[in-house]
N, C-alpha and C positions, 0 to 999 in steps of 0.2 A: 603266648606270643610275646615277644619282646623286642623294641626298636634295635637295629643295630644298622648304624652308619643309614639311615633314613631306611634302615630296610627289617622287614621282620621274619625271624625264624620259628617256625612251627612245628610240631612235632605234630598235634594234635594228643587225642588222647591214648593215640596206637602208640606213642612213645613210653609208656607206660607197662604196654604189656609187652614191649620188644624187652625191655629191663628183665621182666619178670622170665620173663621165656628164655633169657640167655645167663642168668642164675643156675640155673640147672647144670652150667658147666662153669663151676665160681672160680676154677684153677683160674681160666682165660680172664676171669676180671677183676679177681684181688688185686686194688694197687692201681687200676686203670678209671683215667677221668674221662668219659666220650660224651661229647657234646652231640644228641642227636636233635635231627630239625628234616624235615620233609619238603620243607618248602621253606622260599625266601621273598620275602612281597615289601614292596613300600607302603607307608602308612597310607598313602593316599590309594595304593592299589587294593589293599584291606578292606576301607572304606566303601570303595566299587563294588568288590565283589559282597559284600555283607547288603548293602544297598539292592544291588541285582537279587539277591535271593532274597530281601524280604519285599521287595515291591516298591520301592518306598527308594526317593534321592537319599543320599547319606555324604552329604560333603564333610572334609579333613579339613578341618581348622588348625593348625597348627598355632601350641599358643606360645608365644616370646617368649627367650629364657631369661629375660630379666622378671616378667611379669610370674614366673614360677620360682624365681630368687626372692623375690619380692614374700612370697608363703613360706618358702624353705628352701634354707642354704641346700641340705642333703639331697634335697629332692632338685633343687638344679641341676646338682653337681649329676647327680644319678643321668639326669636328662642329657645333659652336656656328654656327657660319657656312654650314652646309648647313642646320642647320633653324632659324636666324634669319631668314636670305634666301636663300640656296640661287640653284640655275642656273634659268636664264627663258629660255624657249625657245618661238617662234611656230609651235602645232603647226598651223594655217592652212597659214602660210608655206613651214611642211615639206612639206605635199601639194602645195602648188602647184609647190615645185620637181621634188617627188619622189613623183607621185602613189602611188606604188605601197609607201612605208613601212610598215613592218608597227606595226603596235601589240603591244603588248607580249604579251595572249592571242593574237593570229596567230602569233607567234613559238611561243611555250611551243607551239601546235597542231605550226609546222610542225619547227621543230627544236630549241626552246630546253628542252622535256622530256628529249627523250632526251639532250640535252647536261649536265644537270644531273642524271639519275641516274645516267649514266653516270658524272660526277664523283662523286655519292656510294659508287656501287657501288665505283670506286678507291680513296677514300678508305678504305672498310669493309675492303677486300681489306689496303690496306697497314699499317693498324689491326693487321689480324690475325696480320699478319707478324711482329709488333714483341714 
C-alpha cells in the first residue's frame, strides 16, 4: 500500500501471482513496466476500514511535513512526493490482467485482519516483555 496524491493503491498480495501467472508468456512482457493496484483508498479511508474489521476505532493522524523533515530530509521528500503526486496505477488494467485481485476490504475479509492483529497482539506481547 502506498500514499499517492492522499490516496492509496493496493494490489494486495493477488498482485504477485498476477506477475507470476503472466510470466508464462514473457514475449508479452519483456520490456514492459505495469503498475498494478486493485484498489484506490485514502489514508483516512484505510484507517476505517482496518478499524471496522478489527473491532476497534483506528483514527488517521496525519503527521506535518515539517515534523517528518525535522527526522529526515529523504523521508519528507518521499512523503511530499507520495501526496503531491504519488503512484498511478490502472485499476481496469489490473482486472483485465488479473481478474481475480482482491481490493483492499477482500483482503482485510480474507487474511489481511488477522495478519494485522496478529501483528498488534506481538507487538503488545513484546511491549510487555520490556
Amino acid at each position: 500500500m502506498a500514499i499517492a496524491s492522499r490516496r492509496s493503491a493496493s494490489a494486495g498480495p493477488s498482485g504477485s501471482c498476477s506477475v507470476a501467472r503472466e510470466t508464462a508468456r514473457p514475449e508479452e512482457w519483456i520490456g514492459r513496466a505495469v503498475s498494478l493496484a486493485a484498489d484506490e483508498l485514502t489514508p483516512v479511508q484505510v484507517a476505517e476500514a482496518i478499524g471496522a474489521a478489527l473491532g476497534v476505532p483506528l483514527p488517521y493522524v496525519q503527521i506535518p511535513i515539517e515534523a517528518i523533515r525535522g527526522l529526515s530530509e529523504d523521508f519528507a521528500y518521499a512523503n511530499q512526493w507520495l501526496n503531491e503526486r504519488g503512484y498511478r496505477a490502472d485499476i481496469a488494467a489490473t482486472r483485465r490482467i488479473h481478474p481475480a485481485a482482491m481490493d483492499f476490504h477482500t483482503w482485510l475479509e480474507r487474511t489481511g485482519a488477522a495478519q494485522i492483529s496478529a501483528f498488534l497482539d506481538s507487538a503488545r506481547t513484546t511491549g510487555q516483555d520490556a
